[in-house]
MARNU-311588 format. One record per atom (N, C-alpha, C, O): x, y, z; residue number from 1; chain; residue in three letters. Coordinates in steps of 0.2 Angstrom, whole numbers, m for minus. Atoms other than C-alpha are relative to their C-alpha. Layout:
N
   east  north     up    k  c    r
      X      Y      Z  NUM  A  ALA
...
END
This chain:
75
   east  north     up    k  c    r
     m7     m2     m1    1  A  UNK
    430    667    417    1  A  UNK
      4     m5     m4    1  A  UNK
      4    m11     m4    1  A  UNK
     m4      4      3    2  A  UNK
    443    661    407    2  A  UNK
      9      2      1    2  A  UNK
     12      7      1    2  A  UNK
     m7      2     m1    3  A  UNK
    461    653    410    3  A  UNK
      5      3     m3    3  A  UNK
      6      1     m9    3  A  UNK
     m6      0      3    4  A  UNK
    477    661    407    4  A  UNK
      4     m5     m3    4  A  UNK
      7     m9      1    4  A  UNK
     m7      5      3    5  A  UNK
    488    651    396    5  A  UNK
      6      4      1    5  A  UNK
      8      9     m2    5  A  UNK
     m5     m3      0    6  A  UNK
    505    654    403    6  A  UNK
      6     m3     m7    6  A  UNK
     11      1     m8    6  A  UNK
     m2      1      5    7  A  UNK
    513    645    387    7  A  UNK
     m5      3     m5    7  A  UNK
    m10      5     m4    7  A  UNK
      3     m2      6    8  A  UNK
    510    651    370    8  A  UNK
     m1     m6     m5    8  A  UNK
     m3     m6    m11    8  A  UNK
      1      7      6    9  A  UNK
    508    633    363    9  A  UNK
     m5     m7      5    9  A  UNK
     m4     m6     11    9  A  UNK
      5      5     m3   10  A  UNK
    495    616    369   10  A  UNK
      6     m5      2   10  A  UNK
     11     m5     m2   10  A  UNK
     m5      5      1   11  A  UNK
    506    602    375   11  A  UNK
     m6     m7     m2   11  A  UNK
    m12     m8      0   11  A  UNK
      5      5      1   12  A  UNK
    499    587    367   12  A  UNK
      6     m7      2   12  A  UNK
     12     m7      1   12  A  UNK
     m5      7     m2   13  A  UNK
    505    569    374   13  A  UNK
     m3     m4      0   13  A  UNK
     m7     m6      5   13  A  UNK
      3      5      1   14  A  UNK
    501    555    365   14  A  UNK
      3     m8      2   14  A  UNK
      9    m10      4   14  A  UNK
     m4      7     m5   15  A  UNK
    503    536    371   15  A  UNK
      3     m4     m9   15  A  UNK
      0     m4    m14   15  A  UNK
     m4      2      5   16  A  UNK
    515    529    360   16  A  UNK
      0    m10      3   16  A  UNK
      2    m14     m1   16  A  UNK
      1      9     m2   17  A  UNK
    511    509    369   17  A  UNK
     m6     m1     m4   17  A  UNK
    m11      2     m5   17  A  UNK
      4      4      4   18  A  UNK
    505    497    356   18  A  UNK
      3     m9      2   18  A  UNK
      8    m11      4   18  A  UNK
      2      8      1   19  A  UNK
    500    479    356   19  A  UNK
      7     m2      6   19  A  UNK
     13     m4      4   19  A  UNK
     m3     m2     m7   20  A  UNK
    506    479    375   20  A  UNK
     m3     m7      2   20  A  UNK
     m8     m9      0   20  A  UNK
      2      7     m2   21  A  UNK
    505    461    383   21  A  UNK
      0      0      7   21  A  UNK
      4      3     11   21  A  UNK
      4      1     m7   22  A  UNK
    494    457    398   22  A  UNK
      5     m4      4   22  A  UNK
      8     m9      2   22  A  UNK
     m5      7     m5   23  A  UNK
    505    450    413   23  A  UNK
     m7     m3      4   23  A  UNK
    m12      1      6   23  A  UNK
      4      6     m5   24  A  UNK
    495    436    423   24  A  UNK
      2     m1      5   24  A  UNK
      7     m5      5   24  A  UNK
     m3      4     m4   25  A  UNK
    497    434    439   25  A  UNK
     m4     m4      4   25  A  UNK
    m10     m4      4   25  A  UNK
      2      3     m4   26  A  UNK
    494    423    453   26  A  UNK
     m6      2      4   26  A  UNK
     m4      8      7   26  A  UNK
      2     m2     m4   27  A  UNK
    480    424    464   27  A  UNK
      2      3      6   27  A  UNK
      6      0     10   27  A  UNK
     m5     m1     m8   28  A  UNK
    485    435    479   28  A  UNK
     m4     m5      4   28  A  UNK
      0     m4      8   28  A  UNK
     m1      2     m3   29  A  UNK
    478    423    488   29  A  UNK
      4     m8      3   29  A  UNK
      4    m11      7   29  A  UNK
     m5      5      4   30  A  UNK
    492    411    479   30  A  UNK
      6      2      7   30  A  UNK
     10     m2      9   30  A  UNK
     m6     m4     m2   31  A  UNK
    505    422    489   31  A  UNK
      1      0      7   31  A  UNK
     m3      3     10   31  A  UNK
     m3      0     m4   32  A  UNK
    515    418    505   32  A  UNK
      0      7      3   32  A  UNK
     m4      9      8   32  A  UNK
     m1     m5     m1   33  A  UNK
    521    435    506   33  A  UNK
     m2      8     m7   33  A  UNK
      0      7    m12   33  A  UNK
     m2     m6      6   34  A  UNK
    518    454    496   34  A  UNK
      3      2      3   34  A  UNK
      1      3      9   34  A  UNK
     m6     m6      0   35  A  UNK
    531    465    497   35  A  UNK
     m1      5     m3   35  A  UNK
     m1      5     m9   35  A  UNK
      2     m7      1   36  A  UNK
    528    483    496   36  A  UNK
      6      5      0   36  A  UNK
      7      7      6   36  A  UNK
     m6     m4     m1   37  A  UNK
    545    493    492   37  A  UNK
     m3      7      2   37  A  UNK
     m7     10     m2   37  A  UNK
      3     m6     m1   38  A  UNK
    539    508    502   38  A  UNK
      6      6      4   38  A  UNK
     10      6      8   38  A  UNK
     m4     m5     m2   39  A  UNK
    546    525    503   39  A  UNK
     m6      6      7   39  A  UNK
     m5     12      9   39  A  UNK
      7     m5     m2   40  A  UNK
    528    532    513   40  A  UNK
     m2      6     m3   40  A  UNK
     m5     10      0   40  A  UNK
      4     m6      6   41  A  UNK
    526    543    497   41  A  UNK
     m9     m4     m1   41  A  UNK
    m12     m9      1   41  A  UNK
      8      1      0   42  A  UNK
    508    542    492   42  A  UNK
      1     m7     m4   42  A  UNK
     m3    m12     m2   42  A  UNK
      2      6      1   43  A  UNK
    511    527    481   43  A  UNK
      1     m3      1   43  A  UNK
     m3     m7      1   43  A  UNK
      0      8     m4   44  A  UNK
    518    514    491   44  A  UNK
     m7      0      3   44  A  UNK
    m10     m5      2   44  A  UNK
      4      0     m5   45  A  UNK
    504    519    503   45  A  UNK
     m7     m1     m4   45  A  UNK
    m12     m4     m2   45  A  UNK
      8      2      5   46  A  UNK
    491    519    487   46  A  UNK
      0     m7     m2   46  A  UNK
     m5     m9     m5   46  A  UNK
     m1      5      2   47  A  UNK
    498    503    485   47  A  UNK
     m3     m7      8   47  A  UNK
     m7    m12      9   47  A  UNK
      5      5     m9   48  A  UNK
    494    496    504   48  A  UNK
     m5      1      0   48  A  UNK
     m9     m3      3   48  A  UNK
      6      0     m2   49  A  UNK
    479    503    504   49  A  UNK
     m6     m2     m5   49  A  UNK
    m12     m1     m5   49  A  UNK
      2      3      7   50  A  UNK
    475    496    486   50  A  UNK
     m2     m8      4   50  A  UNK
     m8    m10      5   50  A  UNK
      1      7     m3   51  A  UNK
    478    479    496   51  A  UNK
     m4      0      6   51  A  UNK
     m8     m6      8   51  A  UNK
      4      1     m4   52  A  UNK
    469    481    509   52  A  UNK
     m6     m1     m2   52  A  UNK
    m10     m6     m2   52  A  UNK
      7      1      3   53  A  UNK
    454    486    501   53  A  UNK
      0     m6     m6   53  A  UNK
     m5     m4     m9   53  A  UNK
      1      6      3   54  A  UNK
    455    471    490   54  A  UNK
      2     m7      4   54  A  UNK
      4    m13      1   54  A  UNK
      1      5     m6   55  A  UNK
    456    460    506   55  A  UNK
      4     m5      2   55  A  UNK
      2     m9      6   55  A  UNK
     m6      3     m3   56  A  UNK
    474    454    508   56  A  UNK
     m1      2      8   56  A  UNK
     m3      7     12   56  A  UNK
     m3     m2     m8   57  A  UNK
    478    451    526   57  A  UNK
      5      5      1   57  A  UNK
      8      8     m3   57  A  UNK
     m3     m5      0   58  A  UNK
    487    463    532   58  A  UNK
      8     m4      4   58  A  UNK
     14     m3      5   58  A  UNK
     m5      6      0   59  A  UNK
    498    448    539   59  A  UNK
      4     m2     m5   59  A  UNK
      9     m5     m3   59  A  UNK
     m5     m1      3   60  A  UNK
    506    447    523   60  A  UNK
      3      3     m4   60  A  UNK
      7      1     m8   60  A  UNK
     m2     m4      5   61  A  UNK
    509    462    517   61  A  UNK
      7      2      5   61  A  UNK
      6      3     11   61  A  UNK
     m6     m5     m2   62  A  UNK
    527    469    521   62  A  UNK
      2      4     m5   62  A  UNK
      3      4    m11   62  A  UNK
     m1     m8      4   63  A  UNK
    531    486    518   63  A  UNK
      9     m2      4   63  A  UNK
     11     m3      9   63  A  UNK
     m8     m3      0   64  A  UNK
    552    488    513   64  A  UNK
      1      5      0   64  A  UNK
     m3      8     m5   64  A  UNK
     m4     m6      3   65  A  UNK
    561    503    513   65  A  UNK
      7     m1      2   65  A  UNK
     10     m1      7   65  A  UNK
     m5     m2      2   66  A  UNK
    577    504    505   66  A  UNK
      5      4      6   66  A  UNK
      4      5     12   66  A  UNK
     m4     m7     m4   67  A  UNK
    591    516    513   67  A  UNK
      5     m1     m4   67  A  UNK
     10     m5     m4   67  A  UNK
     m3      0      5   68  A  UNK
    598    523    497   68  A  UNK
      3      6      0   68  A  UNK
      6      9     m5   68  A  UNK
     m5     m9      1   69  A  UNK
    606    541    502   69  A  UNK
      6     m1      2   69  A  UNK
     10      4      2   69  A  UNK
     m7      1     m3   70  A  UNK
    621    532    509   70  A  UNK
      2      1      6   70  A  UNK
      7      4      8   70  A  UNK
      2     m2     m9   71  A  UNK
    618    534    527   71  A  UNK
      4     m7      3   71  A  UNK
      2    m12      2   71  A  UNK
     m4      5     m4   72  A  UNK
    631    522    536   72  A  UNK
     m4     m1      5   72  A  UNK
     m8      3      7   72  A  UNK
      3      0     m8   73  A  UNK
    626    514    552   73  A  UNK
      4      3      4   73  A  UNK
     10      3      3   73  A  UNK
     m3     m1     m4   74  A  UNK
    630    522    564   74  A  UNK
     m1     m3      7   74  A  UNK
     m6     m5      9   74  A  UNK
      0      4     m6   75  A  UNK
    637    513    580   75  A  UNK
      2      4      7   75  A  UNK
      2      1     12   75  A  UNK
END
């Protein structure tokens, strides 16, 4: 069985990154604290559950979330 193509054309999407420099960082076990900007979409959470499985404590990871839609406090 063969796939409808609902366009009449391929998209082709080439990487345009060249001669891209490696960042180094410190060992995580160099690090006081990680900081996870999390919104509880999949990547913050791929991003905790990256650190976990690579054996950070879970004592240093803090998860931030933002509050960017302009929500006053309410008193």
């Amino acid at each position: 069985m063969r796939q409808l193509s609902l366009f009449e054309f391929e998209l082709k999407i080439e990487n345009k990154v060249e001669n891209s420099k490696k960042v180094e960082l410190f060992p995580l076990d160099d690090y006081d604290h990680i900081i996870i900007s999390a919104s509880a979409g999949k990547d913050s959470m791929a991003c905790l559950f990256y650190l976990l499985d690579l054996g950070v404590p879970s004592k240093k990871i803090e998860l931030w979330h933002q509050s960017v839609d302009g929500v006053e406090n309410i008193t």
